[in-house]
Every structure is written in C-alpha cells, then in structure tokens.
C-alpha positions in Angstrom: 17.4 -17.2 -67.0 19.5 -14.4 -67.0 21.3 -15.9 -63.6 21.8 -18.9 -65.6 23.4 -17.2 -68.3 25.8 -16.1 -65.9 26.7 -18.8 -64.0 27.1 -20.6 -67.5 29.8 -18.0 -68.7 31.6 -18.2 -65.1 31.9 -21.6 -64.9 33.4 -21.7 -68.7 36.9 -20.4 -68.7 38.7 -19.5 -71.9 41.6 -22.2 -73.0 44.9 -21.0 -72.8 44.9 -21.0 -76.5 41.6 -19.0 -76.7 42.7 -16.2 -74.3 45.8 -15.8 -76.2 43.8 -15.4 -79.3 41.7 -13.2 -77.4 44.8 -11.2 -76.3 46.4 -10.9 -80.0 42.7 -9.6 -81.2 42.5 -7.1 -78.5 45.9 -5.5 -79.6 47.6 -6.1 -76.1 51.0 -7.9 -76.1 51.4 -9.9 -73.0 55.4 -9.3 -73.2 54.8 -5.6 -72.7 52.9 -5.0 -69.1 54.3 -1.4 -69.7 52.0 0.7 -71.5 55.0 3.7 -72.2 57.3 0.9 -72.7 54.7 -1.2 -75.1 54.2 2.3 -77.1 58.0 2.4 -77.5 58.4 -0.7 -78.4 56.4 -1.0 -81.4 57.6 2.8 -82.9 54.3 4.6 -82.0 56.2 7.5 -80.2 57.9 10.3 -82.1 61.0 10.1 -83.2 61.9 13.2 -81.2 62.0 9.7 -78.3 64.8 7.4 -79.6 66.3 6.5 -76.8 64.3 4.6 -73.4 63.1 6.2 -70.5 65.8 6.3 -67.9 65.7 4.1 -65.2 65.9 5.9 -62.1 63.8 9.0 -61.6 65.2 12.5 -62.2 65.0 14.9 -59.3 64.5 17.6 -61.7 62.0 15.9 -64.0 60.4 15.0 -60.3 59.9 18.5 -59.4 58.7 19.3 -62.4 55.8 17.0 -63.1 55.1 18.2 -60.0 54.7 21.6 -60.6 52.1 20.4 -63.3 50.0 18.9 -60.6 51.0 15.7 -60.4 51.8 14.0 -56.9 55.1 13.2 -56.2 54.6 9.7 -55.8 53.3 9.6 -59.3 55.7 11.8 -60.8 58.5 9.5 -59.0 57.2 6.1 -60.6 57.4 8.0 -64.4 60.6 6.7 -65.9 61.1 9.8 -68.3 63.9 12.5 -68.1 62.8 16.2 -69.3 66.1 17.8 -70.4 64.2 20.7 -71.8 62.0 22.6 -70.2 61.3 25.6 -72.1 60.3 22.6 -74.7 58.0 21.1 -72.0 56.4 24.4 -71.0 56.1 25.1 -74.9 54.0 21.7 -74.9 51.8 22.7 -72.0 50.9 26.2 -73.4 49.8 24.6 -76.9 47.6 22.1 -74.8 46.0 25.5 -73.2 45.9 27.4 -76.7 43.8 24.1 -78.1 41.4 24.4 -75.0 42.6 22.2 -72.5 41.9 23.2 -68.7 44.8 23.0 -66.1 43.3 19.8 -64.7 43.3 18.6 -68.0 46.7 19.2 -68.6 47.8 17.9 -65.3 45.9 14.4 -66.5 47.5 14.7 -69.7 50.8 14.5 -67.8 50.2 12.2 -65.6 49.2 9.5 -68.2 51.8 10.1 -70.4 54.6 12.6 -69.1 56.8 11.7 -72.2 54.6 14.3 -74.4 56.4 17.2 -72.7 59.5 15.8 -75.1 58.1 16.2 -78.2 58.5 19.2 -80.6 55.2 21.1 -79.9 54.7 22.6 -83.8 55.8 19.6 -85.3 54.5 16.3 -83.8 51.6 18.0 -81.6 50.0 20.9 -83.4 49.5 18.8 -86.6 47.0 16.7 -84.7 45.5 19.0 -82.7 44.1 20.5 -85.9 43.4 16.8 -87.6 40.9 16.9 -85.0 39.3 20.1 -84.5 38.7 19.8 -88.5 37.0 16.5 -87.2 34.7 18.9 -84.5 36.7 16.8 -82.3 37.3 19.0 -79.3 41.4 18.5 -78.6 41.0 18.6 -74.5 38.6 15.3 -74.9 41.9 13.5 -75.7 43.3 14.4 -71.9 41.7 11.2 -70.8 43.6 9.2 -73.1 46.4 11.2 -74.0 48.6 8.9 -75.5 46.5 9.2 -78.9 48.4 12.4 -79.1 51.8 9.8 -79.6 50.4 8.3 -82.2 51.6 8.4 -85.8 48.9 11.1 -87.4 49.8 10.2 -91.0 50.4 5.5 -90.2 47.4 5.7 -87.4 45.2 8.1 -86.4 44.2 9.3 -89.7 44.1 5.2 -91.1 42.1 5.1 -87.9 39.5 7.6 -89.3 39.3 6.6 -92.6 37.9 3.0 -91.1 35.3 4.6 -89.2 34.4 6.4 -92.0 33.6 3.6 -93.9 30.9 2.5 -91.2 29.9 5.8 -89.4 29.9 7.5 -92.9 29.9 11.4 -91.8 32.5 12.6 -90.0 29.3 14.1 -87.8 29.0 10.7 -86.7 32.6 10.0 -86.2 32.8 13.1 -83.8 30.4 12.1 -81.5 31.3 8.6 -81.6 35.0 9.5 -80.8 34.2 12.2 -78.8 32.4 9.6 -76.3 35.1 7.6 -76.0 38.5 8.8 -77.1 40.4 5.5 -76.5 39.1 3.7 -79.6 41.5 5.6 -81.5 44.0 3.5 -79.6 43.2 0.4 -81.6 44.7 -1.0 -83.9 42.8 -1.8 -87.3 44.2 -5.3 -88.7 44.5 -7.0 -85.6 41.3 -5.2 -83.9 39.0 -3.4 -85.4 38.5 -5.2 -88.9 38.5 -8.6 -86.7 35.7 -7.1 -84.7 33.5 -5.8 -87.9 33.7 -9.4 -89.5 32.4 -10.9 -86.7 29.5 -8.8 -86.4 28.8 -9.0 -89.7 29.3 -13.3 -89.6 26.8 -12.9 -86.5 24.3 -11.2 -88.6 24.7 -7.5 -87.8 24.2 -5.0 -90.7 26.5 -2.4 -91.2 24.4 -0.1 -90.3 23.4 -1.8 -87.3 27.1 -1.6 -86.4 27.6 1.9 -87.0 24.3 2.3 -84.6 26.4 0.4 -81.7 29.6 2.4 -82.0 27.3 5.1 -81.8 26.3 3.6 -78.5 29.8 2.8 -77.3 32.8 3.2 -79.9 34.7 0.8 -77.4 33.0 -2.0 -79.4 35.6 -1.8 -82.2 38.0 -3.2 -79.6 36.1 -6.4 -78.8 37.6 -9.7 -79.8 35.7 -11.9 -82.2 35.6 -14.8 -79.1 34.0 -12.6 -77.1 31.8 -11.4 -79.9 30.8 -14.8 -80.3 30.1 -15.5 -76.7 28.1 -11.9 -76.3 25.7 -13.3 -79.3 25.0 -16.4 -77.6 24.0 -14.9 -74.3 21.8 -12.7 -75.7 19.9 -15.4 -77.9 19.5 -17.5 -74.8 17.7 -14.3 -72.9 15.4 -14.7 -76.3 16.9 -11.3 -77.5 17.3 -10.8 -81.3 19.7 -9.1 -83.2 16.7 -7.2 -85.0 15.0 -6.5 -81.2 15.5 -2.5 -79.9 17.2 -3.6 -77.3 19.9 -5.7 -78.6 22.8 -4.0 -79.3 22.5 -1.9 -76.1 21.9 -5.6 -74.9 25.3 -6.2 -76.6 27.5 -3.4 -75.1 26.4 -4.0 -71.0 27.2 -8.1 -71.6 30.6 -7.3 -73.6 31.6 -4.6 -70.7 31.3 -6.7 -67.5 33.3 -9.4 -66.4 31.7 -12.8 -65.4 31.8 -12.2 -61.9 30.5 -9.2 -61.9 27.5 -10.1 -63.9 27.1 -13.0 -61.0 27.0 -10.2 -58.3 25.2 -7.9 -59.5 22.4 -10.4 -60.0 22.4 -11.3 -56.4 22.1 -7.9 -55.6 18.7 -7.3 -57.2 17.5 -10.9 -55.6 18.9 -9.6 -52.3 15.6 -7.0 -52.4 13.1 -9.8 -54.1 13.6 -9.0 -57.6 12.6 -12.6 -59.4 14.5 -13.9 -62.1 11.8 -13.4 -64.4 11.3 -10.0 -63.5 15.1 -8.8 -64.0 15.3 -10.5 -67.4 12.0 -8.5 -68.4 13.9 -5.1 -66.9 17.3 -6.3 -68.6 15.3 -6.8 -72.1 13.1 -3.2 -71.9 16.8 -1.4 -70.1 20.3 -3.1 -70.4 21.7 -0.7 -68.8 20.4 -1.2 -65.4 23.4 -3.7 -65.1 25.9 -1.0 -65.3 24.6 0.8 -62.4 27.2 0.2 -59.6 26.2 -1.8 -57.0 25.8 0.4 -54.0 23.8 3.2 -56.1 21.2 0.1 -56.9 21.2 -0.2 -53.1 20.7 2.7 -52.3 18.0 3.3 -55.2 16.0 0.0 -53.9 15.9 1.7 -50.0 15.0 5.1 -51.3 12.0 3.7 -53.6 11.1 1.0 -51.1 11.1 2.7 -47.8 10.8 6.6 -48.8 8.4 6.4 -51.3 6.9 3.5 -50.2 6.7 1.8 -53.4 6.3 -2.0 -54.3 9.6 -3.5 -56.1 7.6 -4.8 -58.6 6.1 -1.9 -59.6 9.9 -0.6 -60.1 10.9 -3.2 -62.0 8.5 -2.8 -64.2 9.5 0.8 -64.8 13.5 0.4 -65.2 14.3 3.4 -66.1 13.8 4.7 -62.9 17.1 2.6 -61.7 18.8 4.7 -64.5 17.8 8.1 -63.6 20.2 9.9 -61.2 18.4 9.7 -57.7 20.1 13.4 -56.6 19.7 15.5 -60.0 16.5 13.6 -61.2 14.5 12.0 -58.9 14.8 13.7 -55.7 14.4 16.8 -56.7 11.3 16.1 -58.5 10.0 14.2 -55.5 10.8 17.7 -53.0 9.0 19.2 -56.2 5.6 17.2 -55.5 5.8 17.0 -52.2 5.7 20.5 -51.4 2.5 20.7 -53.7 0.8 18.1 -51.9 1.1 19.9 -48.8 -0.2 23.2 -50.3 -3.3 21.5 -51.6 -2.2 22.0 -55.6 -2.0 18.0 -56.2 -4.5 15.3 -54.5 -2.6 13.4 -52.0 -4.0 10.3 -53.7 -1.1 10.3 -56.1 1.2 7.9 -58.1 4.9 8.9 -58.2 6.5 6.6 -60.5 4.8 8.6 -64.3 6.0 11.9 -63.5 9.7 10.9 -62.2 9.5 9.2 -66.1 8.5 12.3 -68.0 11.2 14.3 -69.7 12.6 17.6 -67.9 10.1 20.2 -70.2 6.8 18.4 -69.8 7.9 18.0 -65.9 9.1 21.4 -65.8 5.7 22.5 -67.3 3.0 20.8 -65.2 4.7 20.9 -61.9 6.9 23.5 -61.8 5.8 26.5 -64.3 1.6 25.8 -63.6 2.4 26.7 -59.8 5.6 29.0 -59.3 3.7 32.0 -59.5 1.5 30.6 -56.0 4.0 28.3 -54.9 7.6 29.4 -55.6 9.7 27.2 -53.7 8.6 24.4 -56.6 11.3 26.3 -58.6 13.8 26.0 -56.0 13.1 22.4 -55.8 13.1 21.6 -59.2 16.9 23.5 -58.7 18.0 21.1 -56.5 17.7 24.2 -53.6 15.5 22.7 -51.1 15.9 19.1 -50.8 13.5 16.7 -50.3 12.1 15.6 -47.0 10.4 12.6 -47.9 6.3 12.4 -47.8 3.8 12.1 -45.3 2.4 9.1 -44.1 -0.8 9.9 -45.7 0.3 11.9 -48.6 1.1 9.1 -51.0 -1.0 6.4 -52.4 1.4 4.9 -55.3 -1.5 2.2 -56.8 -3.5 5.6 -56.9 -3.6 6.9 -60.9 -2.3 10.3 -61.6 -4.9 13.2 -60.7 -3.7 16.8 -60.9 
C-alpha cells in the first residue's frame, strides 16, 4: 500500500497553475533565483545596503572572506564589496562575544558575506539580544544566517508573536526555533497563516499543530496543496489524524520528494521487506523513511549477516533502523559479546530487547552489574573496544532474554 501511495503521487504532477500557487505559498519568487539578490529586492536587508552588490568580485573583499575561512572559490562567486574593514572585523568579534565558534562565523560568512556591512551596535546587537531573551542561543542562527538581515521590529519579532499564538510559551518557541532556525525565514501572510488554515480545514487542533512544529518547525513553511496531498496519503495508509503516529507521519511524507519516497521503498524490498510489513514499520516509526539510503543498507547487512537476525524480526522492531549503528548499537553488541564469552550471559540470548532499552537501564544491567569482574564492558559501552561480531554459537536470536 505504501508503494502504491507512491507511485500514485509520482505519476500525478502538479499543473502549471498549482505549482505556481504552490510557489507563491512557499514565499519563493520564481523571478529571483538569487537568494542575496531576492533579500535585496524585497527591502529585507538593512538600510546600511542601499546600493547592489557589485558585479565583479573585489580582490580585496576576496582576500578577506578568505581570511574568515572561506575558500577562494566561494568567496570569488560572492558579489559584495567590503569597503570597511575595521566595520567587518567589528561584526565578526560581536558574533564571538554572543558565542559563536570560529567555524560558525566562517558559515555565517559564507552564507551571507553582506552581514560584515552592517553597523554591528545598531542592526546586529539588537537581535542578538531579541533572542537570547528568547533562550535562543545567537550561534544557532550560523546555519541560517540571513535571519540576522531581517527587519527585527516588521519580521522577526511579527514572526514570534505568530508562534506565540500556537506554541504559547516562549519555552516552546525556543526549542521549536532552536531546532530549526530557518522557519524564521518565512513569511506569515503568504506562508505561515496559509499553512495553519489548512491544518486546521484538515482537522488538526491547534494544539495538535503546535505538537508538530514541535516535531519539525519547517511545517509552518508547507503549502496548503501539499498540505492537502500529505492528508490524503496518510488516510489511504489508514493513518488518522487522532493516531500517535500521524503527525510524525505528516512531517517524513511533507519532507521527501516523490521519487525519493519511490526509491527508498525499493530499497527495503531489495532485502525482502513486504509491502505489508513496511507499512506496519512506517505506521509504529515514520521516521525510518528518513534514514539515507546507504545507512539502511548498511543496517540490513549488519543485522542480517552479523547478528544473524531474520528481517522480519527487524521490522517488526523499527526502531532499531533509527538507532545509530556506531554510537548505539555496536557498542552495545561489543558490550554483550564480551559477556558471553566470560560466561556472565547464557549464550542462548536474544539481541534485539536490550539494543531497544534506554542508555540507564542498559547501562545498569550490562555494564554497571559486571564492571567490577569484567571491566572492559565499560570500555565497550565507550565506544573503546569495538565490536568483533559473535560466535557462531554464541547467539540464538528466537532464544528469550536470560541473564
């Protein structure tokens, strides 16, 4: 079913009339491919910018951005001209004083070298602290820099009071924003309020909504076409907007493209994963869709031909394709392993329940219980002695638990 869904959305293209629609309630302007230039354009840059970027490169503004870190190359294709840069370096210690790391100032840059322009006490600073009062952390913003353009007073503070009227503590708005700093880019007429009628006409509650931009704040920027569409895949997979997993349901259909659904459905029946069995994972995990392709892969050979287990039996535990295989799982497998070969757990064991268990109760029964007689478990559990893989005859995974 769930392959069907996705041929279905493949083979149905938005009209030309739809994807403009789409376009215009994303906020993107298909006249402006330039993101600086788009910025520009519609006045969001100070006005310590009036005039636009210079076509050719500077050799000095060059060899500047590269002494921030940036490679030439890049700092070549920035159309921007730093006249001052006492200003610039002015900019670039504020960004350190608010907590920013030299890599993240070297990003911050990159993206968006026209910052170094701007009066650093007057346009910067001011937002800075708008957002530390927030709990925001300032440096978060280095992966989408161009926030720090923004209008604080016509945007980003407009921007806040909107959340605010669905997240309702700025707690919540803090770690919704600090997840995913972009959002703030949005705009709220054409976007966002867009986006929260259509949930609501779709039968979300507000505080359902405020639970998904919990999950993912890049929901706000979701057009009301594709809203639709995401609500109709899910009720044909039998999921219910009143279901647990629905709105992380929502997020992993509404972040991948068509294709890439198609794909990464073939890679699952390309290791015998039924149809039926994927839609039952997909319904108890989304997220196992989000997992890139080659770290499924490379998950399926590790639980299929290390630990020997059946690919149902993993599919019927999908969290285990969500877990990191080197932080999480391996080192708890080096962790058992070494205990079945000093005697301290049966060799008749099944793996899969204590790769689930949370860190302490892990931590606790197979890692505290025995460090005093075994203490390389702790270096295991550390990620210091990797795993080996087990024995032939060490593991039995249809075997229950017996410590």
């Amino acid at each position: 079913m769930l392959a069907n869904v996705c041929r279905r959305r493949l083979t149905i293209p938005l009209s030309p009339i739809l994807a403009a629609a789409a376009a215009a309630a994303s906020g993107k302007n298909p006249i402006h491919s330039n993101h600086a230039r788009a910025l520009l354009s519609q006045s969001y840059y100070s006005s310590a910018v009036q005039a636009a970027p210079d076509r050719e490169p500077c050799p000095t503004t060059v060899s500047y951005l590269v002494s921030c870190g940036v490679s030439p190359a890049v700092a070549a294709a920035r159309k921007v001209r730093i006249r001052d840069t006492d200003r610039a370096d002015a900019v670039r210690a504020l960004l350190r004083k608010y907590g920013f790391s030299e890599a993240d100032i070297t990003r911050t840059v990159r993206l968006d070298p026209l910052l170094l322009t701007f009066d650093p006490d007057r346009t910067i600073r001011p937002k800075l602290d708008f957002f530390v009062s927030l709990g925001i952390q300032p440096r978060l913003l280095a992966t989408e820099p161009h926030i720090l353009a923004r209008s604080l007073e016509k945007h980003i503070i407009p921007c806040i009071e909107f959340f605010r009227t669905i997240l309702r503590t700025d707690d919540n708005i803090h770690i919704a924003v600090s997840r995913v700093p972009r959002a703030l880019m949005t705009d709220i007429e054409s976007t966002m309020r867009p986006a929260v009628e259509a949930f609501l006409s779709h039968g979300l509650s507000m505080e359902a909504i405020a639970k998904l931009l919990m999950i993912h704040m890049g929901m706000i920027k979701t057009p009301p076409e594709r809203i639709r569409e995401a609500f109709h895949d899910l009720k044909a997979l039998g999921l219910r907007v009143t279901d647990t997993g629905f709105l992380y349901g929502f997020r992993v259909i509404c972040s991948l493209r068509r294709e890439t659904m198609v794909r990464k459905v073939a890679v699952f029946k390309s290791f015998g994963v039924s149809e039926s069995d994927l839609f039952r994972a997909f319904k108890t995990q989304p997220t196992i869709l989000l997992v890139g392709d080659e770290t499924i892969k490379k998950k399926f050979r590790f639980f299929l031909d290390v630990m020997k287990l059946e690919i149902a039996d993993v599919m019927a535990q999908p969290l285990t394709l969500a877990l990191s295989l080197e932080k999480n799982i391996m080192p708890r497998c080096a962790v058992l392993s070494i205990l079945m070969k000093e005697g301290k757990l049966k060799r008749t064991q099944k793996l899969i329940p204590p790769l689930l268990s949370n860190s302490r109760v892990f931590s606790e029964r197979y890692v505290l219980r025995h460090a005093k007689d075994v203490p390389d478990v702790v270096k295991a559990f550390e990620g210091k002695i990797k795993f080996q893989g087990f024995g032939e005859s060490e593991v039995r995974t249809s075997v229950p638990l017996n410590d």
